[in-house]
C-alpha positions as CSV (number, residue, x, y, z in Angstrom):
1,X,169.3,84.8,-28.8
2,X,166.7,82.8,-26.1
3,X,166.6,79.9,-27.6
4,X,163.0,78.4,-25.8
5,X,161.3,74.8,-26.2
6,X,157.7,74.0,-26.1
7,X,156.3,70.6,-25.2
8,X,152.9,71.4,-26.3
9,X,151.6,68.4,-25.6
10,X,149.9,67.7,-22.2
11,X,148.1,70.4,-21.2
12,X,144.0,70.1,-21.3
13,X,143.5,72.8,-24.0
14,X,145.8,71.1,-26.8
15,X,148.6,72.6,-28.4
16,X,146.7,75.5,-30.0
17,X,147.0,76.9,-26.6
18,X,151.0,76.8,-26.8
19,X,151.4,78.0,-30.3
20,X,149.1,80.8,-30.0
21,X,151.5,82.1,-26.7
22,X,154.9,81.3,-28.6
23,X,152.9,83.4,-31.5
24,X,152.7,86.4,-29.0
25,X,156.0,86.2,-27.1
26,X,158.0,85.9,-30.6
27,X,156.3,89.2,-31.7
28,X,157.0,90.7,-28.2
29,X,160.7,89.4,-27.3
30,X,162.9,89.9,-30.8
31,X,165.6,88.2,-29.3
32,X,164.0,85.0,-28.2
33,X,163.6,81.8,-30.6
34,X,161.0,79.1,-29.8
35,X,160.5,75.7,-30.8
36,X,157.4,73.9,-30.5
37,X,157.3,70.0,-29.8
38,X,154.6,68.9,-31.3
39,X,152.4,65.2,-31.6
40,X,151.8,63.5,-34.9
41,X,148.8,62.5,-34.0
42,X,147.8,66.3,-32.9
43,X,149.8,68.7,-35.3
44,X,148.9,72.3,-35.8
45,X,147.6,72.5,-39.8
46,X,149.0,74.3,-42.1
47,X,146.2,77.2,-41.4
48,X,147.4,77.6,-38.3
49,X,151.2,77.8,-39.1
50,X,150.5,80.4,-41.8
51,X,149.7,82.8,-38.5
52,X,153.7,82.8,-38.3
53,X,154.7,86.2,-39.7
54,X,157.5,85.7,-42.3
55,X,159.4,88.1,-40.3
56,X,159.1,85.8,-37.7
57,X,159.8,82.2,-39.3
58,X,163.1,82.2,-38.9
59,X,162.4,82.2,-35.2
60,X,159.9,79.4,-34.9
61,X,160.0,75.7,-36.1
62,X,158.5,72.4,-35.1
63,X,159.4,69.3,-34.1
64,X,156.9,66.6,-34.6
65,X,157.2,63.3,-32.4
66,X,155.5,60.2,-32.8
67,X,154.2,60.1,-28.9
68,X,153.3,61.9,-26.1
69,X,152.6,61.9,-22.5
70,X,149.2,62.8,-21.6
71,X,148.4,64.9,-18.0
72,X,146.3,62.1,-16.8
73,X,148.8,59.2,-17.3
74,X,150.6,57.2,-14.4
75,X,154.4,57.5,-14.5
76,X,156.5,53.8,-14.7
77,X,159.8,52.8,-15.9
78,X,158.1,52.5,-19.3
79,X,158.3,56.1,-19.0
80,X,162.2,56.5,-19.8
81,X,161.6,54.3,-22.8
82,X,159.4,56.8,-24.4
83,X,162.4,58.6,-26.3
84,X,160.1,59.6,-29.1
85,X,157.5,61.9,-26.8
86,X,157.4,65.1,-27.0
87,X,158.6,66.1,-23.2
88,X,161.5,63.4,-23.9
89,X,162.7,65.1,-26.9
90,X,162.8,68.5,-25.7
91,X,164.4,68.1,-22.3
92,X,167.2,65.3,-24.2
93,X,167.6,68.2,-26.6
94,X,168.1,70.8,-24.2
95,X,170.9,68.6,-22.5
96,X,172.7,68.8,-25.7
97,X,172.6,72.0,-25.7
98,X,169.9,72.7,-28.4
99,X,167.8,74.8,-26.0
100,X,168.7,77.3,-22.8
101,X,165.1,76.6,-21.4
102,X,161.9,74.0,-21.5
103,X,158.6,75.4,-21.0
104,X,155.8,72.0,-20.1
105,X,152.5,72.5,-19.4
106,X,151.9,68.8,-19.2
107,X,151.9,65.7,-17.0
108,X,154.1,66.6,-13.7
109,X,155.4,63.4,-12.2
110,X,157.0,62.7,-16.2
111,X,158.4,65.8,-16.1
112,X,159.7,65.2,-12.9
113,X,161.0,61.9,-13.4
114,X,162.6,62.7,-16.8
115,X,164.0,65.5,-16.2
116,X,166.2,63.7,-13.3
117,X,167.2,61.1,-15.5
118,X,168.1,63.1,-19.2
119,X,169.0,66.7,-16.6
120,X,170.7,65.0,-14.0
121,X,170.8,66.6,-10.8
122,X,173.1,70.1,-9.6
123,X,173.7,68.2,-6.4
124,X,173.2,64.6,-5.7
125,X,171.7,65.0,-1.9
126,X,169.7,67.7,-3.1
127,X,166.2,67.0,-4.3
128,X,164.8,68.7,-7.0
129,X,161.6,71.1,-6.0
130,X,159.0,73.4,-7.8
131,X,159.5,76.8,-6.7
132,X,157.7,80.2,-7.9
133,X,157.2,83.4,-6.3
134,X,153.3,84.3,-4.9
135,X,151.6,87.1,-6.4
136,X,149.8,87.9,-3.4
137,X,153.4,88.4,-1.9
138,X,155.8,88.8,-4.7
139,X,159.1,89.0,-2.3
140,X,158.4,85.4,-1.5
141,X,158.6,81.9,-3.3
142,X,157.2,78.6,-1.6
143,X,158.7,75.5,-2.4
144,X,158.3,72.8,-2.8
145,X,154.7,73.3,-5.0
146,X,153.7,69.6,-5.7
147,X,157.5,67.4,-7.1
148,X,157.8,65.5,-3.9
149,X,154.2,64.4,-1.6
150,X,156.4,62.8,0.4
151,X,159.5,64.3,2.1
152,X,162.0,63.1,4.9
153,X,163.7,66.0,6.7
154,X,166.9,66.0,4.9
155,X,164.7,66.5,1.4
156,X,162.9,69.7,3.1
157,X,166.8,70.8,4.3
158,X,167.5,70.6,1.0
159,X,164.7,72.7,-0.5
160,X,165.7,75.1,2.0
161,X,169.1,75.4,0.8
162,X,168.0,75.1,-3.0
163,X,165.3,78.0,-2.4
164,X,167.8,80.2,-1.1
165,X,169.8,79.6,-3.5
166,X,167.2,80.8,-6.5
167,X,165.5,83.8,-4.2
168,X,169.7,85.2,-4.0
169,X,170.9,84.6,-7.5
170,X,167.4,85.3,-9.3
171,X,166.2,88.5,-6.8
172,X,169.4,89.6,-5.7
173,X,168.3,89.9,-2.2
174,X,169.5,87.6,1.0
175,X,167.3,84.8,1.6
176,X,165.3,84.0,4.9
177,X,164.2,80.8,4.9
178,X,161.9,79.4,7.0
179,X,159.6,76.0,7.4
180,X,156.3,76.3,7.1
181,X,154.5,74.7,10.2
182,X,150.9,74.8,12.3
183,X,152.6,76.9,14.5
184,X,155.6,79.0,15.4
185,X,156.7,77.1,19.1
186,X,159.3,74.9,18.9
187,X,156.7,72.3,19.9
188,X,154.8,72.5,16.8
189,X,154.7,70.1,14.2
190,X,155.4,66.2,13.6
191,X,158.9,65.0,13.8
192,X,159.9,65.7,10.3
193,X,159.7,69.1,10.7
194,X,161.1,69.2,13.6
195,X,164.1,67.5,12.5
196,X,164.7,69.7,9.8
197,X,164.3,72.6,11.6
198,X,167.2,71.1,14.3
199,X,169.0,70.8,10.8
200,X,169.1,74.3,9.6
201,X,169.6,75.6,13.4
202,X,172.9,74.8,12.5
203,X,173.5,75.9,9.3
204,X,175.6,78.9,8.9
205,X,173.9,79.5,5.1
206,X,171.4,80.4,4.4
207,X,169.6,82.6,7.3
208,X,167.1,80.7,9.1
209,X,163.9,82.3,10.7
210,X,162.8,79.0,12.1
211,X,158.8,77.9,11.9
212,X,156.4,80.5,9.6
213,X,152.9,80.1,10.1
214,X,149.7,80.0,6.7
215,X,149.1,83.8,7.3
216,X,153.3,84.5,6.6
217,X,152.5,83.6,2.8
218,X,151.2,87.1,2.5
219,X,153.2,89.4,4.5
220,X,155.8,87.4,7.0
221,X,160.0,88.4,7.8
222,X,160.8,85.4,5.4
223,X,160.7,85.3,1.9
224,X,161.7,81.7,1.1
225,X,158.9,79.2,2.9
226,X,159.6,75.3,2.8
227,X,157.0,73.0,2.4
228,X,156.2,69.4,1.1
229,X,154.6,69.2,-2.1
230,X,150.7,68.4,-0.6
231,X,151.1,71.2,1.7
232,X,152.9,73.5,-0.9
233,X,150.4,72.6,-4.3
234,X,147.1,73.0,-2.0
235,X,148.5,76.2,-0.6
236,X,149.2,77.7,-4.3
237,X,145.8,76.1,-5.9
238,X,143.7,78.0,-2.3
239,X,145.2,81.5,-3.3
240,X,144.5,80.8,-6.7
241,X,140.6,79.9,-6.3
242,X,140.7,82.7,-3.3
243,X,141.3,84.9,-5.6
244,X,139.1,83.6,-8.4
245,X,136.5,83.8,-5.5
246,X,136.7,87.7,-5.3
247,X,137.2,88.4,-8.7
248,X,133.6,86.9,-9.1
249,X,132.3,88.1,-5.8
250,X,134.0,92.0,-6.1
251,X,133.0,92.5,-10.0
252,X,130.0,94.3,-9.5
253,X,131.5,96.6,-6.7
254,X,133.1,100.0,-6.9
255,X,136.8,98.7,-7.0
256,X,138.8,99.2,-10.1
257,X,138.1,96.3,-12.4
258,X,141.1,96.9,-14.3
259,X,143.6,96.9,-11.2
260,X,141.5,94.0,-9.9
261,X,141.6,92.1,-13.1
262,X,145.7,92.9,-13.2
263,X,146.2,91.4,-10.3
264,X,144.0,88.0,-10.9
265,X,145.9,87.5,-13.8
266,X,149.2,88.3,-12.6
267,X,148.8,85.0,-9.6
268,X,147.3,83.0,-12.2
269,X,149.2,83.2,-15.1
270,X,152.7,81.9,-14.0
271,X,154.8,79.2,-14.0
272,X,156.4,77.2,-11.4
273,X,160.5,76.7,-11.8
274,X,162.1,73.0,-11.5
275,X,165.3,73.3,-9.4
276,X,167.9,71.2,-8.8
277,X,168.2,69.6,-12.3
278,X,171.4,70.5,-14.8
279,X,168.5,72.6,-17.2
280,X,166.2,75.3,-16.9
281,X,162.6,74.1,-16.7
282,X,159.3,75.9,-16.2
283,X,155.9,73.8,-15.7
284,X,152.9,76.1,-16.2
285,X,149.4,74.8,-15.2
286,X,148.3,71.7,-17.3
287,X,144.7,74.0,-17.6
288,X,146.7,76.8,-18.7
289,X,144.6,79.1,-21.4
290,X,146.8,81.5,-23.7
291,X,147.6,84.1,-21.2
292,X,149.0,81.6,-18.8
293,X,150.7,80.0,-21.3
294,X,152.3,83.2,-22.0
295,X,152.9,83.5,-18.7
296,X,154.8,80.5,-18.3
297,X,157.0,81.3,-21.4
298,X,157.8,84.9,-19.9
299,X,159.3,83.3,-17.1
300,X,161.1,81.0,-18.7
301,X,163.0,83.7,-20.9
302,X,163.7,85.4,-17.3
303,X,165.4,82.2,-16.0
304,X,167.3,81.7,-19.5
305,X,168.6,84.9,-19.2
306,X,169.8,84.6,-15.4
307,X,171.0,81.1,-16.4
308,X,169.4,80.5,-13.6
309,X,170.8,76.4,-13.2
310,X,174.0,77.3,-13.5
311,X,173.9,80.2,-11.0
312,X,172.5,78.0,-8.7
313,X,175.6,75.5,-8.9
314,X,177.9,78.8,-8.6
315,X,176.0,79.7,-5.7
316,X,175.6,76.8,-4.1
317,X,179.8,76.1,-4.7
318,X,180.2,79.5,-3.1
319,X,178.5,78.3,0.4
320,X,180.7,75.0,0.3
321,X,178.1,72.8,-1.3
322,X,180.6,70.7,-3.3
């Protein structure tokens, strides 16, 4: 049994949103088992709860907290004292081992920063990144997607090194990394980049390809691309509204509206994995309707079942990183 947690709490279409996608995936995936954290001041009634198939209860329960963290809040060390909010409770849970996966749609820097201090970290040197395949090129993942604005060269060395990590263990295929840059010439690019492509010149693991350019997202030789988080949350939010773009502009036209609808909904509704922490995590969009939702749950069960964290440290022991 997946045993999944919720923090419902967050996201801009309340927790409606969250219980009607743990609804769906427990009627889909039989061997899964969700738990929804849930506000006191914002719990679903009993109307709503009644939806839950008594096939299904034993499958589903609450857990109602007395606080939560909203997507618009600003993140301080008052943060860690929040033990009774929902995203506290389920990522201290999970490191007790209540849960094999979190599934947040709320406020990213909390998420961030609690999951570092209740998670704790696969490797100390190695930062933690946001990391999720693009639909518009499905054999590559982009990290890291908006964790970290600011990163030093040794941080974007070590998202190289955690995203080949994930594309080997989770895809089963070797990973080409390479950092993403305003041009491919060894002259390119401000001095952090540069240093951290002189880094992982000299890396015997994983494969370097050296700089990829914006037009590599959708059809380059590499299929892990490193990025800060600016660079790497405006590039994923551009493909999304590129694509929202011509879904509105090529509705009318001949094309197949159900292949072009598929294919919207498979970039948009998606989560974005947390690596580097002791826990599997998934952050799906804070606007996230029920199909994203569902989405972001999907994946979660796919990194629960790959126990994805924990390959990750095998992995990265494998390759020397002790």
């Amino acid at each position: 049994m997946i045993r999944v947690a919720i923090d419902a709490m967050g996201g801009d279409l309340g927790p409606r949103v969250a219980f009607q996608a743990a609804k769906q995936v427990l009627e889909t995936y039989p061997s899964v088992q969700i738990t929804l954290y849930l506000s006191a001041d914002d719990t679903l009634s009993s109307q709503d709860l009644s939806q839950i198939d008594s096939a299904l209860s034993g499958r589903f329960s609450t857990v109602v907290c007395s606080d939560f963290i909203s997507g618009d809040e600003q993140v301080n060390r008052t943060l860690y004292r929040r033990s009774e909010s929902t995203l506290y409770r389920s990522l201290y849970d999970m490191s007790e081992g209540a849960h094999d996966v979190v599934v947040t749609l709320g406020n990213t820097a909390a998420m961030v920063a609690l999951a570092r201090r209740l998670l704790g970290l696969i490797r100390p040197r190695l930062h933690p990144a946001l990391v999720r395949e693009l639909r518009l090129n499905p054999l590559c993942c982009l990290l890291d997607l908006g964790a970290n604005v600011h990163c030093p060269a040794q941080m974007l060395e070590g998202f190289s090194i955690l995203g080949a990590a994930y594309t080997e263990v989770l895809r089963s295929e070797p990973a080409k990394v390479a950092l993403l840059n305003v041009g491919v010439e060894s002259t390119k690019g401000n001095s952090v980049i540069r240093q951290a492509d002189s880094a992982l010149s000299s890396r015997m693991w994983p494969e370097y390809n050296g700089y990829a350019e914006g037009f590599d997202l959708f059809g380059g030789e590499s299929n892990v691309l490193v990025c800060d988080g600016m660079v790497g949350n405006t590039v994923l939010k551009a493909s999304e509204g590129l694509l929202t773009y011509f879904q509105k502009k090529l509705v009318k036209t001949s094309i197949n509206k159900k292949e072009l609808e598929s294919f919207y909904e498979s970039e948009r509704h998606h989560g974005a994995s947390f690596i580097g922490v002791r826990g599997n995590l998934v952050k799906g969009h804070g606007r996230s309707d029920f199909r994203a939702a569902m989405g972001a749950i999907e994946y979660g069960i796919e990194m629960a079942r790959a126990d994805l964290w924990c390959a990750i440290d095998k992995k990265l022991e494998k390759e020397g990183f002790i």
